[in-house]
Every structure is written in C-alpha cells, then in structure tokens.
C-alpha positions in Angstrom: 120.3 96.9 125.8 123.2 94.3 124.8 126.7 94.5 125.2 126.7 94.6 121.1 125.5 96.8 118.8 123.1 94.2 117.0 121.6 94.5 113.2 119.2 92.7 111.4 120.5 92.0 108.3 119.7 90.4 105.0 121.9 88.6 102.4 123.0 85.6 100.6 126.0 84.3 101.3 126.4 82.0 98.4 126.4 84.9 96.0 129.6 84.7 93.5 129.3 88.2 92.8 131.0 89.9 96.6 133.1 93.0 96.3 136.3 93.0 98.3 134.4 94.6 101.7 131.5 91.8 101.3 134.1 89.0 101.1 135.6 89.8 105.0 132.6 90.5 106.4 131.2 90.3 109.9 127.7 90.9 111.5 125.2 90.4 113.6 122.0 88.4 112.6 119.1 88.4 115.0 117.1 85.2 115.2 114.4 83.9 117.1 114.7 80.8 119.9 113.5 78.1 117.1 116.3 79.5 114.4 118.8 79.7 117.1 117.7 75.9 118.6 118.0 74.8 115.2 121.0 76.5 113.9 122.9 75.2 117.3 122.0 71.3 116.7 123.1 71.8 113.3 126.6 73.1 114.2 127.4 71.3 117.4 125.6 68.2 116.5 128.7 67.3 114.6 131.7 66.3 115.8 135.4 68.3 114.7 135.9 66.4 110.8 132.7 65.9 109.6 131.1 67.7 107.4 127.9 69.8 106.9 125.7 69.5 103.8 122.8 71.3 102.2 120.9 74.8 102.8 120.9 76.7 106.1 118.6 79.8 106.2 118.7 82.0 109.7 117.7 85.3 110.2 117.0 86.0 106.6 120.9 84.8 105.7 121.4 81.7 103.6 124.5 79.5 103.7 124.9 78.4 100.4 124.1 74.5 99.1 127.5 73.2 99.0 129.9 71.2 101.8 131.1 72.8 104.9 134.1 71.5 106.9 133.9 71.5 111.1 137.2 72.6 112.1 136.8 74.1 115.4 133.6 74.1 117.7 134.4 75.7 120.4 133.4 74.9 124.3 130.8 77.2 125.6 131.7 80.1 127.8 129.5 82.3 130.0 126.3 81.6 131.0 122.7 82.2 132.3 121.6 80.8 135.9 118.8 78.3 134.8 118.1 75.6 133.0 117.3 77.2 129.9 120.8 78.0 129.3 122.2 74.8 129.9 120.2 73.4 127.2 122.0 75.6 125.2 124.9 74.4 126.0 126.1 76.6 128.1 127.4 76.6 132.1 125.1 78.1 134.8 125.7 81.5 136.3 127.9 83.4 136.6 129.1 85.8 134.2 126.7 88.8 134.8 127.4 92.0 133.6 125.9 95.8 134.5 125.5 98.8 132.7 125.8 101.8 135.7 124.0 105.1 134.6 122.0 108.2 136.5 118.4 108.5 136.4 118.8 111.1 133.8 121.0 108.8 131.8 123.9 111.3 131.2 126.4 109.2 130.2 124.3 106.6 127.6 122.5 109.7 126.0 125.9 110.7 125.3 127.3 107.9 123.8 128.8 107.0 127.1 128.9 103.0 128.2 129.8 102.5 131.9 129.9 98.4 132.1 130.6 96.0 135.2 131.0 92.6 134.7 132.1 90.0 137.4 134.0 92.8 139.4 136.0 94.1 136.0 135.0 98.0 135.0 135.1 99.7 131.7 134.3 103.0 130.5 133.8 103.5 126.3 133.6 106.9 125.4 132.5 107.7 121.9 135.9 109.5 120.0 134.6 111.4 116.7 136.9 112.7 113.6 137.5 116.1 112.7 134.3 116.3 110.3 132.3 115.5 113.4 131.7 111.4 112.3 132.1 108.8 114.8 135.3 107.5 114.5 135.8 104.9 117.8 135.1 104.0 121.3 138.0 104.5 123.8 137.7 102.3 126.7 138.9 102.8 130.5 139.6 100.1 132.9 141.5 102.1 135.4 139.1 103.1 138.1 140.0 106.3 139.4 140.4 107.6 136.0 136.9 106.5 134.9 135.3 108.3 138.0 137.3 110.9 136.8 135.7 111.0 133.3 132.5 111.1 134.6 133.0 114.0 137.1 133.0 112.5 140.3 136.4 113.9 140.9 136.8 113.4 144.9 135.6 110.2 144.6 138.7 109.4 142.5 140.9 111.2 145.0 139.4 109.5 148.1 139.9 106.1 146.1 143.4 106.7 146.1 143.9 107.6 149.6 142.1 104.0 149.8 138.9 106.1 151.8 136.9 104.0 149.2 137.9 100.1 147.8 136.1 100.0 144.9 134.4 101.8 141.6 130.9 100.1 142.7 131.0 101.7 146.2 132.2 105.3 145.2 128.8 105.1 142.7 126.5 103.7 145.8 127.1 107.6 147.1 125.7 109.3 144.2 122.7 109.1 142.4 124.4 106.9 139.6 122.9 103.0 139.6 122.3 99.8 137.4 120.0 100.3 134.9 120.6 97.3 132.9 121.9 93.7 133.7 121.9 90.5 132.3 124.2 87.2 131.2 125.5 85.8 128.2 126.0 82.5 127.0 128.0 81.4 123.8 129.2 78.8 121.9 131.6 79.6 118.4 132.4 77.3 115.3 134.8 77.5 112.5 133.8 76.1 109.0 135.6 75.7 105.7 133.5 75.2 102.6 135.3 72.2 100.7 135.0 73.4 97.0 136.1 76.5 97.6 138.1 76.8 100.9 135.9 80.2 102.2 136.3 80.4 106.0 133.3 80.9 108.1 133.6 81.5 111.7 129.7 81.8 113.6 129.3 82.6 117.1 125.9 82.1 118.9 124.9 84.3 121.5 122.4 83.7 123.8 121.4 86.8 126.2 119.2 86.8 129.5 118.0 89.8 131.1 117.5 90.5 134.4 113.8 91.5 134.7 114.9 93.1 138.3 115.7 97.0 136.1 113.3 96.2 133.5 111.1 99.4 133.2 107.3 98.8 135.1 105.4 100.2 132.2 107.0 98.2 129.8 106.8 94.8 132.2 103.3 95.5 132.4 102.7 95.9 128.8 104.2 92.1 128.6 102.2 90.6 131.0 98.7 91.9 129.7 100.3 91.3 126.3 101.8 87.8 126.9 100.6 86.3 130.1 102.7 83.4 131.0 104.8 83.6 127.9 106.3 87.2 128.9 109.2 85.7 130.0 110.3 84.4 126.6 110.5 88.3 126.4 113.5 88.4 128.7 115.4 86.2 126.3 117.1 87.3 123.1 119.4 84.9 120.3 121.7 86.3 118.3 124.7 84.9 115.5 128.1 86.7 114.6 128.9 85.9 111.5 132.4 86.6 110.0 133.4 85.4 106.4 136.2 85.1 104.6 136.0 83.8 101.2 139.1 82.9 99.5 
C-alpha cells in the first residue's frame, strides 16, 4: 500500500511526435534503489544554474539527449527514521502515516481510504458519475463527520459532547485498527530543456514500511526467500514526473 496510486509506465520522452494530452503529462515511474541512487546524484548533484547533459534512462523512461536547465531543487521533506533515508537526502523520522481499516477491510474493499498522518485525519471516498465510472475522491478532515461516514454514529455524538478527544481513540473501541503504516521521504526538481524551453518538474519518492502490520505469511515468504536481504523488501523508490513541453 502507498499513499499514491503508482504505475509502471513506459515511454520516451524525447519523442517529437506528443498529442496535446502527452505534452502535460504526469506519472508515476517505479524504479529500483540503484535507478533511484542514481537518478538522485544526477539531479541534486548540481547546483541551481548548471546544467544537465546527455541521456537519462529510469524505469523504462528516457529523457531525451539534449541540455537541461536546474531551476529549482528543492529541500527534502519527510522522512524515514534511519540512516538509509538520510543518505537520501532526507531528515529522520517523523512524518509517519496510517491507513485505519477493520479486519474485514470494509472500507478499502470499497474504495474507501481512512489515512492518519502525524495526528491529521482524512477520509477519501470514491464519488462515481451517473454511468457508474469513477469520477473523484472526496476527502474528509472533519472528525465527527468521518466517524459518521463510516457508521460509528455515537462515537461522533460522544466526540462532541467531548466524552472522546480524538478520531484515534473513538476507533481503539471498535474492531477498526492500522493495517498499514509507513514514512515518506522526498526531494523535487524543476528542469527546463535549453533548446526548446519544455518544463520538467520530477519528484523522488522514497517509501519505508513499517514491517510491525506486515502480513506473517507474507514476512515469512521474504525471509526463506531473501534471508538477510528481506529488508530491502520493506523499501520502495518511486519518480513523479510531470512535463510540459512548450
């Protein structure tokens, strides 16, 4: 589980021929710890001005051969709580986030995403068009009304008589618990090519879960698997990518 829906894509990015969707597009590339080590030192090893040259494959994406302007890299934010992540750049731990569900998983089988994430709640709920076609997520911070949504009624009403002070304790009374948690770490960039002035913003994304709601069979199946490298299991890289060609 990530806090992103996350698609392994293919493509070429140097491609002249773009139709008018293609040349504002955003995704998300999945890469693995060496294309993600590699892309990072070639982004931030740069300072703001100078400029990137050559061929950069990640992920099965290619940035085109051709000169790329540093305009903007960005500080890191978030962050994992060992030293792994600080070689990333980013600061140790602290901003967590948890993913609240019932052993039966109503809500997520529903669509249904209940997040905390350093004491901040949010409900998205799934909204579909007419023809039945998902359309958007709405999203709920206010805590009554999200224990609301998900049926737990007097719990809403005793939270506003102030019986109960937060969202987390009005779930401890019910069977509804964490089922996934994990940090984030990431660093963005902004790049301009010079002959032709396309924008390209990338943000990498570094994700560690917390092996503490990991399911046993699957933990198991890493550790005969893997042995001592089932923790690089727990770790997962990832790349926005948002162009704008001109």
């Amino acid at each position: 589980l990530t806090h992103v829906p996350v698609q392994c894509v293919a493509g070429h990015m140097g491609s002249s021929a773009m139709s008018q969707q293609e040349a504002q597009a955003q995704r998300f590339v999945a890469v693995n710890e060496s294309e993600f080590k590699d892309l990072q030192a070639w982004l931030f090893g740069k300072c703001p001005g100078q400029t990137l040259r050559g061929r950069f494959n990640f992920g099965g994406w290619k940035l085109a051969e051709g000169s790329w302007d540093i305009l903007d890299p960005a500080q890191p934010t978030g962050g994992a709580s060992n030293g792994k992540s600080e070689a990333a750049g980013g600061r140790p731990g602290t901003s967590w986030e948890a993913y609240w569900d019932n052993d039966q998983h109503a809500l997520t089988k529903r669509g249904w995403w209940l997040r905390e994430r350093d004491g901040t709640w949010l409900l998205r709920q799934p909204v579909y068009g007419s023809s039945g076609a998902f359309s958007h997520y709405e999203q709920v911070t206010e805590e009554e009304e999200i224990l609301e949504r998900v049926g737990l009624v007097h719990h809403a009403e005793a939270m506003r008589k102030g019986d109960i002070l937060d969202l987390g304790r009005a779930l401890a009374q019910t069977t509804v618990g964490i089922f996934a948690r994990f940090s984030t770490s990431q660093r963005a960039c902004c790049l301009r090519n010079v002959s032709s002035s396309d924008m390209l913003a990338m943000r990498l994304v570094q994700t560690h879960f917390d092996v503490t709601y990991a399911e046993n069979t699957a933990t198991a199946e890493l550790l005969f698997g893997r042995g001592v490298r089932a923790r690089d299991a727990l770790w997962a890289y990832f790349v926005e990518v948002s162009l704008d060609r001109k």
